[in-house]
C-alpha positions as CSV (number, residue, x, y, z in Angstrom):
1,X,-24.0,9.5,-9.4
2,X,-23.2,12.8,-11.1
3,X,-25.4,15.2,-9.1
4,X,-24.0,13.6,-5.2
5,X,-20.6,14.9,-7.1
6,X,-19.7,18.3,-4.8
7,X,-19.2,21.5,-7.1
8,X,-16.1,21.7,-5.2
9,X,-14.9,18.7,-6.6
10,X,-15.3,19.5,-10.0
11,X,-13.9,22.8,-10.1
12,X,-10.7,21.4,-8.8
13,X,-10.6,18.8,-11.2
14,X,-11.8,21.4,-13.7
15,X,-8.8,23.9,-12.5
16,X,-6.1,21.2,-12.7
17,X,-7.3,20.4,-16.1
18,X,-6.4,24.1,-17.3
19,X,-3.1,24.3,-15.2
20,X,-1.6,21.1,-16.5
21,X,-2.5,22.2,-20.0
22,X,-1.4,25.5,-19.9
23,X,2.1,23.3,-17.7
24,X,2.4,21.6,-20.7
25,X,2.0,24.0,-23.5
26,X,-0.1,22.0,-25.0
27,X,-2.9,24.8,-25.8
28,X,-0.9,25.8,-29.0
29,X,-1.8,25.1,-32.6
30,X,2.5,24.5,-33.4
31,X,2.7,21.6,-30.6
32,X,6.2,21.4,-29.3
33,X,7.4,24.1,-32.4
34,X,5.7,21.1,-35.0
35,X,2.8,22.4,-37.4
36,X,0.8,19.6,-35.5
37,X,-2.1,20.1,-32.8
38,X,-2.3,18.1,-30.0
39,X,-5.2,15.9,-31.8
40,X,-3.0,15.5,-35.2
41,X,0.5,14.8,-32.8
42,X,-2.0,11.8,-30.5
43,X,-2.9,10.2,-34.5
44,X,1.0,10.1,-35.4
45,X,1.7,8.9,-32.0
46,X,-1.3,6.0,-32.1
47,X,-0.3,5.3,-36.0
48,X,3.7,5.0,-34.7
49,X,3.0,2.8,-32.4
50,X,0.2,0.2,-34.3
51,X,1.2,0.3,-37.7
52,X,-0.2,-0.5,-40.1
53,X,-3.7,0.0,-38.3
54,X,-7.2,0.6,-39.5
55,X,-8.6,4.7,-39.4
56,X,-11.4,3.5,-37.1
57,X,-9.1,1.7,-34.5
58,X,-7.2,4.9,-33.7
59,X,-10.2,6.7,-33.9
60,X,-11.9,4.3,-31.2
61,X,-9.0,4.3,-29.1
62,X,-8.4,8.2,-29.0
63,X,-12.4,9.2,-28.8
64,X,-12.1,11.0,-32.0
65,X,-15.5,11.8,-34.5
66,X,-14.7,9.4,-37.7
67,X,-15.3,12.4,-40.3
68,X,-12.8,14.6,-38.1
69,X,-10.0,11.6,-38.4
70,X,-10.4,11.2,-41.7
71,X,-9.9,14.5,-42.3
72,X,-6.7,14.8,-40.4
73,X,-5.3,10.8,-41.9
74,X,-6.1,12.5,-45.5
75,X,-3.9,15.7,-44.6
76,X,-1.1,13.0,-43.7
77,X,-1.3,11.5,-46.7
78,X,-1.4,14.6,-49.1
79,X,2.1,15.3,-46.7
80,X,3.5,12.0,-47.7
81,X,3.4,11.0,-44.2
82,X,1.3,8.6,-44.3
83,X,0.2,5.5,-46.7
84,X,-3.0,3.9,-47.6
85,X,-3.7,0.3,-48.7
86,X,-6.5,-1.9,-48.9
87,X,-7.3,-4.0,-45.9
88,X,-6.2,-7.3,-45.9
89,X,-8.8,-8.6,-43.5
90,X,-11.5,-5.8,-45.1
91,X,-11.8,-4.9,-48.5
92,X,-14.0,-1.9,-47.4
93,X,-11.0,-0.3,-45.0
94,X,-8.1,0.7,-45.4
95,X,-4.7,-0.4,-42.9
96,X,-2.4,3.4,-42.4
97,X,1.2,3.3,-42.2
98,X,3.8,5.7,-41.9
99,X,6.1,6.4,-45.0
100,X,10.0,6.7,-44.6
101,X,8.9,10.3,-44.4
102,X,6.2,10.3,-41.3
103,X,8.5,8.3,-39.4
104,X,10.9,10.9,-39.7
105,X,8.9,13.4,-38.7
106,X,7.5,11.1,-36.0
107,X,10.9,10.7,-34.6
108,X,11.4,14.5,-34.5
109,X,8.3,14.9,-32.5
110,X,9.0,12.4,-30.5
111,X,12.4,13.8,-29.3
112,X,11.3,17.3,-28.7
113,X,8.4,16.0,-26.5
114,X,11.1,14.1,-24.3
115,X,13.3,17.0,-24.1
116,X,10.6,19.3,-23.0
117,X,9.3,16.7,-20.1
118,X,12.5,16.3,-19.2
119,X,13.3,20.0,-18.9
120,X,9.8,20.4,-16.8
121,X,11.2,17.5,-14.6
122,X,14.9,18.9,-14.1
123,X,13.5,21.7,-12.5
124,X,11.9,19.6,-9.5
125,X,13.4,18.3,-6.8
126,X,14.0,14.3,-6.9
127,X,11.6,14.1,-3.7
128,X,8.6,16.3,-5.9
129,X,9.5,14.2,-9.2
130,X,9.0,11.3,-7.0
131,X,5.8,12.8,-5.8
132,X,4.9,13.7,-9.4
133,X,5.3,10.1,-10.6
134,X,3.2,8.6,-8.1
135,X,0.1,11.3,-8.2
136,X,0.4,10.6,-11.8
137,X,0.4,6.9,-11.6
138,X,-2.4,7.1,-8.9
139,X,-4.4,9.5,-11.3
140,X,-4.3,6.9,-13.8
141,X,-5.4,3.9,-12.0
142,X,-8.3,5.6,-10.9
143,X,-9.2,6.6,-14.3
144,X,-8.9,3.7,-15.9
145,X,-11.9,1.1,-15.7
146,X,-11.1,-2.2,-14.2
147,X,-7.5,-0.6,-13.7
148,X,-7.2,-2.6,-10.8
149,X,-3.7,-4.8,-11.3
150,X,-4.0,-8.6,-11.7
151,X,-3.6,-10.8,-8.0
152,X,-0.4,-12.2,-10.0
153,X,1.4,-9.3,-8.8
154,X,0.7,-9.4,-5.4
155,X,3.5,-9.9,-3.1
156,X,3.5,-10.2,0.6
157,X,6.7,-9.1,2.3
158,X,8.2,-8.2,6.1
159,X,7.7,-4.9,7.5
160,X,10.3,-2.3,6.6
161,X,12.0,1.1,7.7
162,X,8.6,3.5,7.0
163,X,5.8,0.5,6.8
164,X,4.6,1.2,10.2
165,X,4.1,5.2,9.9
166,X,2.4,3.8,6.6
167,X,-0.1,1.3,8.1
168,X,-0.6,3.7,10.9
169,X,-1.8,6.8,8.9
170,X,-3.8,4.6,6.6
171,X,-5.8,3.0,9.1
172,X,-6.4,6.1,10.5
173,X,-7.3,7.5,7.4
174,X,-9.5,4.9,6.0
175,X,-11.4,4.0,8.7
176,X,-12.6,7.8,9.3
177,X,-13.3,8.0,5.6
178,X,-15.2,4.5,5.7
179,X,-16.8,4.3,9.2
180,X,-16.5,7.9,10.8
181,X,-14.0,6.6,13.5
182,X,-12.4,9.4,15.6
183,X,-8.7,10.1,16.4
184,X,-9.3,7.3,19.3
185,X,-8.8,4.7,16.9
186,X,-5.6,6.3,15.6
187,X,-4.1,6.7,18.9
188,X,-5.1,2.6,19.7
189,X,-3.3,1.9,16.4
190,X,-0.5,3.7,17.2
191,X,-0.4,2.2,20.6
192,X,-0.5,-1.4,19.2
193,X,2.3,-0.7,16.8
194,X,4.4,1.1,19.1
195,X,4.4,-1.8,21.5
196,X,5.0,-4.2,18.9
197,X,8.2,-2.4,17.3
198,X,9.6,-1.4,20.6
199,X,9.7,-4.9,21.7
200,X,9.2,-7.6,19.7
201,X,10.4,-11.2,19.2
202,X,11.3,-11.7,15.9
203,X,11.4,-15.5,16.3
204,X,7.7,-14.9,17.7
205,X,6.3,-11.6,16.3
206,X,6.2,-10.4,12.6
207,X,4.3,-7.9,10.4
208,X,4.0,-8.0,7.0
209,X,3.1,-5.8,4.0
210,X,1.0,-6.7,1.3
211,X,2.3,-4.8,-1.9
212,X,1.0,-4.5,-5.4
213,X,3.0,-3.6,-8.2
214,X,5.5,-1.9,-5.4
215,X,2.8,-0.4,-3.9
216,X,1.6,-0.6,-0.9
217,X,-1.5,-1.8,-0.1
218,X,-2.1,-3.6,3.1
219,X,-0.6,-4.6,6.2
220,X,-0.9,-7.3,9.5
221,X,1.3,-7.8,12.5
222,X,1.4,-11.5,14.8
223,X,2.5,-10.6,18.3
224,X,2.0,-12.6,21.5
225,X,-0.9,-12.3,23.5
226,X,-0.7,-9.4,26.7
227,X,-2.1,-11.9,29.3
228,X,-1.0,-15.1,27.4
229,X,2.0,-15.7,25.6
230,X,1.2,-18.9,24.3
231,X,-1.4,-17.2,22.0
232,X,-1.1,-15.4,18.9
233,X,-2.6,-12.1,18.5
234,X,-3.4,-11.5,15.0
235,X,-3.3,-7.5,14.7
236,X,-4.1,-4.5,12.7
237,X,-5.5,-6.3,9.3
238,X,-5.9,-3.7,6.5
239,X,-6.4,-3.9,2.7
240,X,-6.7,-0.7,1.0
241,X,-10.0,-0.2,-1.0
242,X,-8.3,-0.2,-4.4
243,X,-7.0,-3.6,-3.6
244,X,-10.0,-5.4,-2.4
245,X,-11.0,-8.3,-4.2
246,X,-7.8,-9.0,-5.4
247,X,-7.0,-12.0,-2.5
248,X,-5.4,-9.4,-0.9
249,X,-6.7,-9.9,3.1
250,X,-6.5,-13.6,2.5
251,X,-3.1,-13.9,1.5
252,X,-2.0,-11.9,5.0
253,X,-4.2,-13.9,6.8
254,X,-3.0,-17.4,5.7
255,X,0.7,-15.6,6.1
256,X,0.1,-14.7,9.6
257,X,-1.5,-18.4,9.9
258,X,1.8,-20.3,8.5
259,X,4.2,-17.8,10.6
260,X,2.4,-18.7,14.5
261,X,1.9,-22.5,13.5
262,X,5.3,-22.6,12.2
263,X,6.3,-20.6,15.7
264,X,4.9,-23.3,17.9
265,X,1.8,-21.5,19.2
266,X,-1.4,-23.8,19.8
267,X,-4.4,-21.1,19.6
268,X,-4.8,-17.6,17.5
269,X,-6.8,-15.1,18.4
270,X,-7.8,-11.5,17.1
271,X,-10.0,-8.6,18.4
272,X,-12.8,-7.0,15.6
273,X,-15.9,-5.3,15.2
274,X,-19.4,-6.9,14.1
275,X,-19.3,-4.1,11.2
276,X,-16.4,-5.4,9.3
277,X,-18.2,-7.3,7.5
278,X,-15.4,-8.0,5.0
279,X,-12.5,-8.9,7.5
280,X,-14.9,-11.5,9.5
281,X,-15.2,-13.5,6.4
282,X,-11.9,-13.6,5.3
283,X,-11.5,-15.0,9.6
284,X,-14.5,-17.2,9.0
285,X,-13.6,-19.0,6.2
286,X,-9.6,-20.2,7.6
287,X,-11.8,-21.4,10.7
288,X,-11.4,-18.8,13.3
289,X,-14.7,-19.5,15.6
290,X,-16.5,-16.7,17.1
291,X,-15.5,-17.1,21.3
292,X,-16.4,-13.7,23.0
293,X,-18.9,-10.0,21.7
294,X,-19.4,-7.5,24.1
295,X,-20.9,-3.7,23.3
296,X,-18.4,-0.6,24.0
297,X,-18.6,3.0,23.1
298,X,-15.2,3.8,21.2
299,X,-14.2,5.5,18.6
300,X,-16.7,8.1,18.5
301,X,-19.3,5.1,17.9
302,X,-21.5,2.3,19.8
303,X,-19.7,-0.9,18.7
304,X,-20.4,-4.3,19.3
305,X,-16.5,-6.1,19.8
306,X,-15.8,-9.8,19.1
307,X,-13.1,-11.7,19.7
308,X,-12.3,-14.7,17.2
309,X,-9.4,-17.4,18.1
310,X,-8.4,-20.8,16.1
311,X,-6.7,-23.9,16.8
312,X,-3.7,-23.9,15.0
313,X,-2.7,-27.7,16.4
């Protein structure tokens, strides 16, 4: 809801609106030294890229009041940039393409836009353009309704130099967001993937990172048990929030699964709280029966632990 929206909030989004604008030069009427404005340069870009293509198309797809786009597609044409002709679909519209001339000048635009990123991007450093990209691509995502990428392009993977500092600062960083957990929990994650790095069996122990689209966005380790070896300690299960629903915790789960079974050990067994609600059904429905709950204070809260194991023979 709007009003639970912090001022705060808004007025940085607000203030990043008018740096990156004022970044981008974008605020003049000549954009990029062209006698177009930003809203004139978006309908050569949209018309470029679709032609030919109906007036109300680019008009739905850029936001744009219809009597404003008209006016703007009419200036086009009285430039000889752009041609009109009967729908074939619809004799009441008209399908817009660029003449010989528009594409020209298309081209010109298009050029001088690339040079100028490029300039903005030369003077960063390849770690802040790398930074830049990313904010940028994050931005998007969580912009865009049901921007959320398709389970196809999931892809589950072996831990890597950097994965654990990863998994360690996003569980610590999630669950405080999500559940209020205090820097307890971050030093028992820590703990756990500190002993596990420093020395584990490969043949035996593995983690894995769930990634979408190169990204990652979840993470799992299998070590043997402390107090028996013969068990498989399932460990540290996360999926990010902007991945959930996507299969995402079941894949790792069924990978973690396959790897111990495939290792030669007879039981499974993982540690969890009653709260995460999520996690216990992705356990519940591979089989994993509920053996052991006992309450504990930790993390700043009153718990209630459980302990879940499966037969993997």
């Amino acid at each position: 809801m709007a009003t639970e929206i912090e001022a705060a909030q808004v007025d940085a989004v607000r203030a990043f609106n008018r740096f990156y604008t004022r970044r981008i030069d974008v605020l003049r009427e000549d954009l990029l030294d062209s006698p177009f404005t930003l809203t004139q340069a978006r309908v050569l870009f949209e018309l470029a890229q679709r032609e030919p293509v109906a007036a109300r198309e680019i008009g739905e797809t850029l936001g744009l009041d219809p009597g404003y786009l008209s006016r703007i597609v009419q200036g086009f044409v009285d430039a000889g940039l752009v041609a009109k002709a009967r729908s074939e679909h619809d004799a009441r519209s008209f399908a817009l393409s660029l003449t010989a001339r528009g594409r020209e000048t298309f081209a010109g635009l298009d050029r001088s836009s690339h040079r100028t990123t490029a300039a903005m991007l030369e003077t960063l450093s390849a770690l802040d353009r790398d930074r830049l990209l990313r904010a940028i691509a994050e931005a998007e995502r969580a912009l865009t309704p049901h921007a959320l990428p398709a389970p196809q392009r999931l892809r589950v993977r072996e831990q890597a130099i950097g994965d654990i500092g990863w998994a360690i600062e996003r569980h610590a960083r999630l669950y405080a967001d999500e559940y209020g957990w205090n820097a307890e929990f971050e030093t028992l994650v820590a703990t756990l993937f500190a002993q596990f790095a420093s020395g584990r069996d490969p043949a035996r122990e593995r983690c894995w990172i769930a990634e979408i689209d190169g990204e990652r966005v979840g993470c799992v380790f299998v070590a043997a048990n402390a107090d028996d070896a013969r068990i498989a300690q399932l460990r540290c299960l996360l999926v990010d929030p902007r991945a959930r629903g996507l299969g995402v915790g079941r894949r790792l789960v069924e990978t973690c699964i396959d790897f111990a079974r495939a290792a030669g050990y007879p039981r499974m067994r993982l540690w969890t709280n009653d709260i995460l609600v999520a996690a216990r059904r992705i356990y519940e429905g591979f089989g994993f029966v509920l053996v052991e709950e006992n309450r504990h204070r930790s993390f700043g809260h009153d718990l209630v632990g459980q302990v879940w194991e499966l037969s993997l023979e």
